[in-house]
Each structure stands twice: as structure tokens, then as C-alpha cells.
C-alpha atoms as an extended CHARMM CRD file, in Angstrom:
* protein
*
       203  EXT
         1         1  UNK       CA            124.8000000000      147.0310000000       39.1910000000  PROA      1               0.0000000000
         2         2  UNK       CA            121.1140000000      146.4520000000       39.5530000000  PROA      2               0.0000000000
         3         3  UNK       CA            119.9380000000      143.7360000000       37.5260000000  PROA      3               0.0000000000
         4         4  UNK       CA            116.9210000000      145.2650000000       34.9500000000  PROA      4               0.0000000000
         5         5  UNK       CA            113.8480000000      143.3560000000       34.6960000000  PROA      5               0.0000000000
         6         6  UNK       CA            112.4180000000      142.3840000000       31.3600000000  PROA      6               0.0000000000
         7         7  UNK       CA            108.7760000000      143.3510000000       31.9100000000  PROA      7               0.0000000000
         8         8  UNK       CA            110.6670000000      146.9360000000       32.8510000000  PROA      8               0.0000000000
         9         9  UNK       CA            113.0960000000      146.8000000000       30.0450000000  PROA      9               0.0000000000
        10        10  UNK       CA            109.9350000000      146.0270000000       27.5260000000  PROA      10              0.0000000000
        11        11  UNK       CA            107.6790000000      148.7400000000       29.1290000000  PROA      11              0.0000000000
        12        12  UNK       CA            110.6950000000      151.4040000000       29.0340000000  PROA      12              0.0000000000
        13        13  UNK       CA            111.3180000000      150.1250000000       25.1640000000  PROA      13              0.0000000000
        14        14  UNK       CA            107.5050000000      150.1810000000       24.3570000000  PROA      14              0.0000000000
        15        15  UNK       CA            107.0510000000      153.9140000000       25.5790000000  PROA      15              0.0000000000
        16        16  UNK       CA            110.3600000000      155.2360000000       23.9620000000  PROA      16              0.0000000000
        17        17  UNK       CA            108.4440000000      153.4800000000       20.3960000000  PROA      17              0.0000000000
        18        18  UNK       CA            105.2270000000      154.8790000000       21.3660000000  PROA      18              0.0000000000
        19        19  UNK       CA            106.8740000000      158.5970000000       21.8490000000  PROA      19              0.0000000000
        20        20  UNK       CA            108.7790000000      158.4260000000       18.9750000000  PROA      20              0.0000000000
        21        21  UNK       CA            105.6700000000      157.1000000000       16.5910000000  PROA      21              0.0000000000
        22        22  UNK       CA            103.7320000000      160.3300000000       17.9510000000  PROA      22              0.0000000000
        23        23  UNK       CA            106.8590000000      162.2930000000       17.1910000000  PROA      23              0.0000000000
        24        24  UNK       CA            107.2760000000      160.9220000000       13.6600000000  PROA      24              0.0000000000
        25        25  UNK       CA            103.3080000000      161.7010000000       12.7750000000  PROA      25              0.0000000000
        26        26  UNK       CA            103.6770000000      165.5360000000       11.8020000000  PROA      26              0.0000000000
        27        27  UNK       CA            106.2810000000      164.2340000000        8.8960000000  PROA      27              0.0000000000
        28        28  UNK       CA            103.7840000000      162.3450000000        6.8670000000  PROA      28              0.0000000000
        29        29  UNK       CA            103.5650000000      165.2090000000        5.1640000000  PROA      29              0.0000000000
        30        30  UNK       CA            107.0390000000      164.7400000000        3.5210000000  PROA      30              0.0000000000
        31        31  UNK       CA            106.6030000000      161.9300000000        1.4410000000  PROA      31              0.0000000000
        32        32  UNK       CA            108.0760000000      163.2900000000       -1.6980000000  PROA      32              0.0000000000
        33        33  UNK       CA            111.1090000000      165.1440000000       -0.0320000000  PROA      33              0.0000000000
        34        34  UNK       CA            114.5250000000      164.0600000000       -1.7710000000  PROA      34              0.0000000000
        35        35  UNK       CA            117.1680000000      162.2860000000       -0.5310000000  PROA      35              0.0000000000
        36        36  UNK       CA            118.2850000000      160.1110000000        2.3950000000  PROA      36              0.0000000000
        37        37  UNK       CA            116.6190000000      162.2930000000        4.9970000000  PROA      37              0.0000000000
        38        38  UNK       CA            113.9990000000      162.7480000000        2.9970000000  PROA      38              0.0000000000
        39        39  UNK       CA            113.7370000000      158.4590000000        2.4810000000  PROA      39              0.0000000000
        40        40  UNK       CA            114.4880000000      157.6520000000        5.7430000000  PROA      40              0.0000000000
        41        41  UNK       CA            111.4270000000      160.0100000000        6.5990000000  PROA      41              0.0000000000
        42        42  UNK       CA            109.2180000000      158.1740000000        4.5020000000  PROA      42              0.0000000000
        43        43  UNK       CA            109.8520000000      155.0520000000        5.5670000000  PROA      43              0.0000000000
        44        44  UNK       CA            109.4450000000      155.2630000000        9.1530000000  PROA      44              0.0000000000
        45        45  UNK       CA            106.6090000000      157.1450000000        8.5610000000  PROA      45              0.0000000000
        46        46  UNK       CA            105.0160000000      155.1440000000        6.4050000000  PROA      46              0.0000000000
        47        47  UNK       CA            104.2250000000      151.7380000000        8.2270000000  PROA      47              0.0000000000
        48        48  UNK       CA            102.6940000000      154.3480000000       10.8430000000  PROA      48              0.0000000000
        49        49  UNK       CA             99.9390000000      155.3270000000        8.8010000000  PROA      49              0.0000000000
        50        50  UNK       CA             98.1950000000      151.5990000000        7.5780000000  PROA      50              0.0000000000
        51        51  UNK       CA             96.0360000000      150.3820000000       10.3560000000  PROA      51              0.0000000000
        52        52  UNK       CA             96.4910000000      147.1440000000        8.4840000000  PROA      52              0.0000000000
        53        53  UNK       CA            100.3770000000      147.4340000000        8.5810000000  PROA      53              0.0000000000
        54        54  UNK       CA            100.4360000000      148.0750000000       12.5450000000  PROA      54              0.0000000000
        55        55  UNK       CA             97.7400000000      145.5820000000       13.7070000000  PROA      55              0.0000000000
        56        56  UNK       CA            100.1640000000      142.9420000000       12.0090000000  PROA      56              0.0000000000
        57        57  UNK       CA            102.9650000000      144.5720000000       13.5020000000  PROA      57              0.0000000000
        58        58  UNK       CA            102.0290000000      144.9270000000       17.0680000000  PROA      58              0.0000000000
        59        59  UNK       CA            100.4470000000      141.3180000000       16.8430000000  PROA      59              0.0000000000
        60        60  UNK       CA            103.7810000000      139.5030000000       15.7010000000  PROA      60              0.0000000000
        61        61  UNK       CA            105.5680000000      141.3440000000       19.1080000000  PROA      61              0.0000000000
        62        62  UNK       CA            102.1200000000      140.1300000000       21.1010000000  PROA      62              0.0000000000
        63        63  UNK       CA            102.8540000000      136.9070000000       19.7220000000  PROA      63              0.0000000000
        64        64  UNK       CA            106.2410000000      136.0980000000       19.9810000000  PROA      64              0.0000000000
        65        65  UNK       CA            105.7460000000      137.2680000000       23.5730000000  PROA      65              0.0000000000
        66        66  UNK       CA            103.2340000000      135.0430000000       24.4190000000  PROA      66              0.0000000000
        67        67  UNK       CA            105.3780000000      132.2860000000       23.1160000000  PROA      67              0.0000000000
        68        68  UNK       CA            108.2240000000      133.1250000000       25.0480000000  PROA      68              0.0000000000
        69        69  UNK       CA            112.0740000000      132.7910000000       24.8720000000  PROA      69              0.0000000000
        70        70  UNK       CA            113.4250000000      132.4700000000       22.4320000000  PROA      70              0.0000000000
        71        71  UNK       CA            110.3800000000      133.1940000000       20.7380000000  PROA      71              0.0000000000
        72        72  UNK       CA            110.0830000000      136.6950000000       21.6270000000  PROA      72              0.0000000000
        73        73  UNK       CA            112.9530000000      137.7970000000       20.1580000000  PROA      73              0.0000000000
        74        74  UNK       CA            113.3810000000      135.6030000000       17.1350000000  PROA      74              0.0000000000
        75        75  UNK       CA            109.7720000000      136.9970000000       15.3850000000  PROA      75              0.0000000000
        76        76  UNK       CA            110.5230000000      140.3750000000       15.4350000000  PROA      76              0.0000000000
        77        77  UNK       CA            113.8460000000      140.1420000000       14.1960000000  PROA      77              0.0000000000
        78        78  UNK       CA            112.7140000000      137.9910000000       11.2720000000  PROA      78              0.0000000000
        79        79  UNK       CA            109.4860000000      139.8330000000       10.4890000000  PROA      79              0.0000000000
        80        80  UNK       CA            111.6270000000      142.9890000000        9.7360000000  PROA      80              0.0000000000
        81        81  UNK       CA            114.5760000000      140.8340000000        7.5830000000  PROA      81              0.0000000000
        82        82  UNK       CA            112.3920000000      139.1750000000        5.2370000000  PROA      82              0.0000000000
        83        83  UNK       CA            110.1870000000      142.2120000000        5.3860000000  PROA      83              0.0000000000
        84        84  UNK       CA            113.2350000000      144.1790000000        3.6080000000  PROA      84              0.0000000000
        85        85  UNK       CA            113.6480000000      141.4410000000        1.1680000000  PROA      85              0.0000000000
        86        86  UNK       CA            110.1090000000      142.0430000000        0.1380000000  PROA      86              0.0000000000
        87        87  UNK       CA            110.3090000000      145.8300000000       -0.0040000000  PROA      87              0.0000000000
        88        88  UNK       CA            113.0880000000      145.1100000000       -2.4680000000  PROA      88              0.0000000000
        89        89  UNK       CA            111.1960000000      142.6190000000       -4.6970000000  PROA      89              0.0000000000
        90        90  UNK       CA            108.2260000000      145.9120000000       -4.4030000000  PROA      90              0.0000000000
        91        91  UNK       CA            111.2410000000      148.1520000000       -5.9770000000  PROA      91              0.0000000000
        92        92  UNK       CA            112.3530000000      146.0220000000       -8.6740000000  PROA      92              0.0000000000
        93        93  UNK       CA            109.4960000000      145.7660000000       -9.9250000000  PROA      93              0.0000000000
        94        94  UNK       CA            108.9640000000      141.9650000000       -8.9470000000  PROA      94              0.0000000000
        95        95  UNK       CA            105.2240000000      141.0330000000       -9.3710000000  PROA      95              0.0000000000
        96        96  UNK       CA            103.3770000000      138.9090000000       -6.3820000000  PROA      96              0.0000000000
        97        97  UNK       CA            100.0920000000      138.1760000000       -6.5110000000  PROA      97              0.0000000000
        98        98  UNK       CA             97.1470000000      138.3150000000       -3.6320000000  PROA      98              0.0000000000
        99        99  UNK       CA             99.2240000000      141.3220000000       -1.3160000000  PROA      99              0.0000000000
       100       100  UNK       CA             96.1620000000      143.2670000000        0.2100000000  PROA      100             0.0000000000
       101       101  UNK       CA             95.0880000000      139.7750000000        0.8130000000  PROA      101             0.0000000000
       102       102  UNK       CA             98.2420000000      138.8840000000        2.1230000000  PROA      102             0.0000000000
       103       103  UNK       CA             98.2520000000      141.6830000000        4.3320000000  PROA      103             0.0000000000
       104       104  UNK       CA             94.7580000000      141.5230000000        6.0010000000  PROA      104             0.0000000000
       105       105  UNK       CA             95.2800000000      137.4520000000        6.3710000000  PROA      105             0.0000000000
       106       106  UNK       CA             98.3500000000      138.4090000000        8.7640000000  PROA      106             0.0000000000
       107       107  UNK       CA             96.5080000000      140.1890000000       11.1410000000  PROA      107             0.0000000000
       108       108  UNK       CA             93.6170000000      137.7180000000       11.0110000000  PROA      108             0.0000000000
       109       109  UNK       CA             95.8080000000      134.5210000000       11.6800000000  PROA      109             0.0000000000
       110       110  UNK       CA             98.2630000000      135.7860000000       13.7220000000  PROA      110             0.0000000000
       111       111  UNK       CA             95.4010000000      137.4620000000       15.5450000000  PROA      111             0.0000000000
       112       112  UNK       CA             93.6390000000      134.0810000000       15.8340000000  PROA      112             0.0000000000
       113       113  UNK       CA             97.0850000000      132.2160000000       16.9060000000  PROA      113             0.0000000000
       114       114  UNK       CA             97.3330000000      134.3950000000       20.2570000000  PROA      114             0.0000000000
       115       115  UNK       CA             93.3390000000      134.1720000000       20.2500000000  PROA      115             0.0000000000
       116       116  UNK       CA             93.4430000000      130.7070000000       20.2790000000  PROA      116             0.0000000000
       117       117  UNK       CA             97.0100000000      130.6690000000       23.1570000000  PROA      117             0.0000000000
       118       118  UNK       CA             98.7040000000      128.1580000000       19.9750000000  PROA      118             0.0000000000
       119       119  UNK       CA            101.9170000000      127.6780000000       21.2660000000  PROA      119             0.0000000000
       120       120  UNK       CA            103.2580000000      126.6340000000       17.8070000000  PROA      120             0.0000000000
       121       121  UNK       CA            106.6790000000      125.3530000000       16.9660000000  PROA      121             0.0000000000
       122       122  UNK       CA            109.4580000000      127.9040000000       17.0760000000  PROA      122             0.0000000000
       123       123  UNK       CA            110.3790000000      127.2180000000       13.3450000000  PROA      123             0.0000000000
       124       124  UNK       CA            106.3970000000      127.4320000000       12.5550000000  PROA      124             0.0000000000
       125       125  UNK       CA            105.7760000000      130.1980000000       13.7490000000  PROA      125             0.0000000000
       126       126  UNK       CA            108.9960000000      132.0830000000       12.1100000000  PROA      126             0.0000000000
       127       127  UNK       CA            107.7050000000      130.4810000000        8.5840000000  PROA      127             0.0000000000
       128       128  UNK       CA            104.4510000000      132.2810000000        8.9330000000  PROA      128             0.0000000000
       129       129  UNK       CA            105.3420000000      135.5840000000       10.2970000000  PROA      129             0.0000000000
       130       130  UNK       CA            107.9530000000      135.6550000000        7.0510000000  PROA      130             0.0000000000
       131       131  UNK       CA            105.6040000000      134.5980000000        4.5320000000  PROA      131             0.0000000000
       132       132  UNK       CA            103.3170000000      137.1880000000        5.9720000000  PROA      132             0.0000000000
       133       133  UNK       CA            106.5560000000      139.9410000000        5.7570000000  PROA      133             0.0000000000
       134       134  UNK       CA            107.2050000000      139.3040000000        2.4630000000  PROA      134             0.0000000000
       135       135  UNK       CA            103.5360000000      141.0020000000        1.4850000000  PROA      135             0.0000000000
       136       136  UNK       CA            104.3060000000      143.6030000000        3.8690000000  PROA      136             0.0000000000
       137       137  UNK       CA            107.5130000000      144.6830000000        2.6600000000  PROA      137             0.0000000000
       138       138  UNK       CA            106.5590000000      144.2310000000       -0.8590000000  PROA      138             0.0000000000
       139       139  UNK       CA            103.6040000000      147.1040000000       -0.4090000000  PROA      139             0.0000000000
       140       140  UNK       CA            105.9140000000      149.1960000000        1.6080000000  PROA      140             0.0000000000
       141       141  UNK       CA            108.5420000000      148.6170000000       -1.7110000000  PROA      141             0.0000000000
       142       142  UNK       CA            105.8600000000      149.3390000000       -4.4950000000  PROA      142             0.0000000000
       143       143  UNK       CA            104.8990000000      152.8860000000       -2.8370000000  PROA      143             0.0000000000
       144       144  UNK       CA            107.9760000000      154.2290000000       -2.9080000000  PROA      144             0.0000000000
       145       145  UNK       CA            108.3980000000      158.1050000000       -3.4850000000  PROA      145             0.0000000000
       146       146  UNK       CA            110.1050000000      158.2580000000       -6.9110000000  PROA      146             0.0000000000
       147       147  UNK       CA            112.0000000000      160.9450000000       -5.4550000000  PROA      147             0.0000000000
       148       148  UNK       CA            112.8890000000      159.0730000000       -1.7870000000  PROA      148             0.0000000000
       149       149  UNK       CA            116.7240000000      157.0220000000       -1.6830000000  PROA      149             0.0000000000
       150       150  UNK       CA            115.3960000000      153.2230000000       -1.5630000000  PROA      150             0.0000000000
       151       151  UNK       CA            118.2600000000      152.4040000000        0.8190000000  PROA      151             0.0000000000
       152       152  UNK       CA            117.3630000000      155.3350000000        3.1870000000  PROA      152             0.0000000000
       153       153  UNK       CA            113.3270000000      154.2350000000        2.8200000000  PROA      153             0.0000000000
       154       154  UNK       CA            113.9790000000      150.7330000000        3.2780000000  PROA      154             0.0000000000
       155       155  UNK       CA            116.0030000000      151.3680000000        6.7150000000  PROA      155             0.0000000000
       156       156  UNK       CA            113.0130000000      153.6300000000        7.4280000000  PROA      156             0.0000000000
       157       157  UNK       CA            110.4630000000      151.3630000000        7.9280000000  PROA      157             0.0000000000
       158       158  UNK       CA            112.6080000000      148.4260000000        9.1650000000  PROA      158             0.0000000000
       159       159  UNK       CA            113.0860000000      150.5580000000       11.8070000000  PROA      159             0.0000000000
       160       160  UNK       CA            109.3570000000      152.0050000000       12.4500000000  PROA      160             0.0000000000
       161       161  UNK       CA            108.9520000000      148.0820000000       12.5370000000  PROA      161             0.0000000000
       162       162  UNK       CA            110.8690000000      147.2030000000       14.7300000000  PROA      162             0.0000000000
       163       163  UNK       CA            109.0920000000      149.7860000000       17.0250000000  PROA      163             0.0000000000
       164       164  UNK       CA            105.8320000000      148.6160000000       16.2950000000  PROA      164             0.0000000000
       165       165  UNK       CA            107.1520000000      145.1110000000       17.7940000000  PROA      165             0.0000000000
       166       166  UNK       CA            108.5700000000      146.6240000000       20.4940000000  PROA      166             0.0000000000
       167       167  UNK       CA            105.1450000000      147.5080000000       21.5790000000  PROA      167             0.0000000000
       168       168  UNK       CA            103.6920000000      144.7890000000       20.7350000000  PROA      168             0.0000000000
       169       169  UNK       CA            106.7120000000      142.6580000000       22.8610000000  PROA      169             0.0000000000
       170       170  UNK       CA            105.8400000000      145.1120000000       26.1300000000  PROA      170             0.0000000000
       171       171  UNK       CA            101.6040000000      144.3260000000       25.8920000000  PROA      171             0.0000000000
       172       172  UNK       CA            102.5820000000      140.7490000000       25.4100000000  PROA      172             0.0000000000
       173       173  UNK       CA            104.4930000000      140.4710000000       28.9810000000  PROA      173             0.0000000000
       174       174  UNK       CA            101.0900000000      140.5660000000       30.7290000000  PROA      174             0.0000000000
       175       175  UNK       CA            100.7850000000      137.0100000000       30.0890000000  PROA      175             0.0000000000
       176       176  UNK       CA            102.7120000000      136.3570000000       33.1540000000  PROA      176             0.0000000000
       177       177  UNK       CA            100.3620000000      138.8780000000       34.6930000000  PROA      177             0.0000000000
       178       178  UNK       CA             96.7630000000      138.4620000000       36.5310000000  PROA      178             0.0000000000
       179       179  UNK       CA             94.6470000000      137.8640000000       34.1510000000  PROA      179             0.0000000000
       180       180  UNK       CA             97.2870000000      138.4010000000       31.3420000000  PROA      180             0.0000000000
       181       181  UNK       CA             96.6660000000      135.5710000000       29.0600000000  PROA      181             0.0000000000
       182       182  UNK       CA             92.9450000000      136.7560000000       28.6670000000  PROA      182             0.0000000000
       183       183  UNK       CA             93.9460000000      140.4170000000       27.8950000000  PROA      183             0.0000000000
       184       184  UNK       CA             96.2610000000      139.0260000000       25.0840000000  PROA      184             0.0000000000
       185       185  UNK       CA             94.0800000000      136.5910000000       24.1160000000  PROA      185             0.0000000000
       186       186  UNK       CA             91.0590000000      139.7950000000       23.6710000000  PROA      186             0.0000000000
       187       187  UNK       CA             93.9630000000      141.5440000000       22.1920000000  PROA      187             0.0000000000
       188       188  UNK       CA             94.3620000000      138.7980000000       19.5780000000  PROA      188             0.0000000000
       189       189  UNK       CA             90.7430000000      139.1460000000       19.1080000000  PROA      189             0.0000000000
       190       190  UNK       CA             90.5830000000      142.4060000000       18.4900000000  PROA      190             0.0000000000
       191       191  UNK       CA             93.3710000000      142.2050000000       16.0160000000  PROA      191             0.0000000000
       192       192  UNK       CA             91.3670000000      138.9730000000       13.8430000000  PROA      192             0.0000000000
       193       193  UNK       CA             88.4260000000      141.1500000000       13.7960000000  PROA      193             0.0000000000
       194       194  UNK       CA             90.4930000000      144.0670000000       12.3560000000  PROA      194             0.0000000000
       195       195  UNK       CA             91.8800000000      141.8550000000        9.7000000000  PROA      195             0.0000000000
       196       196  UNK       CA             89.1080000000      140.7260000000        8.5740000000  PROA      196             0.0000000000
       197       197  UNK       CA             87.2920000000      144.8850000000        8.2640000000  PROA      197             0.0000000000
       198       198  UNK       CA             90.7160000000      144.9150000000        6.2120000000  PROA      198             0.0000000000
       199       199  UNK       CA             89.9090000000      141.8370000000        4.3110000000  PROA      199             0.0000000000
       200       200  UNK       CA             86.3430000000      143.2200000000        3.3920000000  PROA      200             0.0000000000
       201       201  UNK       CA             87.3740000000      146.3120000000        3.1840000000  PROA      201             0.0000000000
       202       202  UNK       CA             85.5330000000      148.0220000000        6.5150000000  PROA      202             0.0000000000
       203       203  UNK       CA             88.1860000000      149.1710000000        8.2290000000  PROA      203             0.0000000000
């Protein structure tokens, strides 16, 4: 059997997410339908629609990709867990302070990490990208439908997450590319300068 190359493997993975986003974008509409389908529906859809929420996204899969193994696996996967811990602190009702600040500060630092090529420490970099989670999921938690199934909502945009990484993971192979590391590094500019129109409201 033919071995599968990762920079195919992340491109294949990054189109399927990229399809499926499009696909999910008529059912924005939905946001107050009932039920599981009608959480689930929310949830993936609702990461989708924040500018702020898929800069940070894409930029944590840019990031851990730039970083390498195991780097490139370990960010996404614990953006999205601690992410779900903070969507349930956003249902119960748990106050935390500073989160639109929270949330525009992610894409500007993580933006200026890949910016700036910072190779940082494997357990650094997982600290920050959960601290920065924790705001996101919180958000995604506090906006919940009254009528949407948490469970089904929370699963929702875990997964639209995850997706959003996935893309992120497939720009970030380029580094290994011609000219690569300065495409991700314009990328990571691109995504600071977003945070901060967030920040200031702008964008």
C-alpha cells in the first residue's frame, strides 16, 4: 500500500474542512431550532461566522505547523479540549472577565508568534493556546440558543474547530516549501493585524 504523504494528507483534510464550512453556511439561519440536530447545527455553525473566532482558529493550526511534530498535532487537539471546558463555564453561568479582549489578544499573539518564526517550548506554547481557548469556548458557551441541547452545541463547534485547524495545519506545511516560511510568516501578519481591528473594534 502506497505510503500517503503528510503535505497530501493535510491538503486532502484542509479541502474536505473548507467544503464542508461552505456547506454548513446556508444553516446559520437555524440558530433557534430545537434539539440535538438543531444544537449540533448551531454549534458548528457558529465558530464559522466570527472573523475573530476563525483568525484564532486557523492561526493555532498555522502555528502548531510551523512548529512541527509533535507540535502540530498537540495544539489543535488541546485548543478544542479546553475550548469545551470553557463553553461549559459560558453555560453555567461562570463569570470571566476581559473575553472580547481575550479573544482579539489570541489572534494578535499567536499571529505575532508565527510572525516572529518563535519556536517556543512545546509545553509553552500548549499553555497559551489553552488560556486563549478558555475565552473562546466561554463566548461560544454564553450564546447559546435557549432552545439548542448544550451537549449537541458543544460537540458542534468542537468539531467546526477542529476544521478550522485543519486548515490552518494544511497552509502551515508550506514552511517546508520555497519560500514557505515567509508566506506563513505574512500569514501571521495578516492574522496580528486582524486582531488588533478586533481589539479596536475595526474589523
Amino acid at each position: 500500500m502506497p505510503e500517503i504523504k503528510p503535505l497530501t494528507l493535510a491538503r486532502g483534510a484542509g479541502l474536505l474542512a473548507l467544503c464542508l464550512v461552505c456547506l454548513a453556511l446556508p444553516a446559520a439561519a437555524h440558530t433557534d431550532a430545537e434539539g440535538f440536530q438543531g444544537g449540533f447545527v448551531s454549534g458548528f455553525t457558529h465558530p464559522l461566522f466570527g472573523w475573530d473566532h476563525v483568525a484564532a482558529m486557523v492561526a493555532v493550526g498555522i502555528w502548531g505547523a510551523f512548529l512541527g511534530r509533535p507540535a502540530i498535532w498537540i495544539l489543535p487537539i488541546v485548543f478544542p479540549m479546553v475550548m469545551a471546558v470553557g463553553g461549559a463555564m459560558g453555560v453555567l453561568g461562570v463569570p470571566l472577565p476581559f473575553i472580547e479582549p481575550g479573544i482579539a489578544a489570541s489572534s494578535i499573539v499567536i499571529g505575532l508568534a508565527i510572525l516572529a518564526a518563535w519556536r517556543a517550548p512545546l509545553w509553552l506554547a500548549a499553555v497559551i493556546v489553552g488560556v486563549f481557548a478558555i475565552f473562546h469556548g466561554h463566548a461560544h458557551g454564553t450564546e447559546l440558543p435557549e432552545a439548542a441541547n448544550p451537549i449537541a452545541f458543544a460537540i458542534g463547534f468542537v468539531l467546526a474547530t477542529g476544521m478550522l485547524h485543519l486548515i490552518g495545519i494544511a497552509f502551515g506545511l508550506l514552511v517546508d516549501r520555497p519560500n514557505g516560511k515567509i508566506a506563513l510568516r505574512a500569514a501571521g501578519a495578516v492574522i496580528a493585524v486582524m486582531g488588533t481591528g478586533f481589539l479596536f473594534g475595526i474589523v
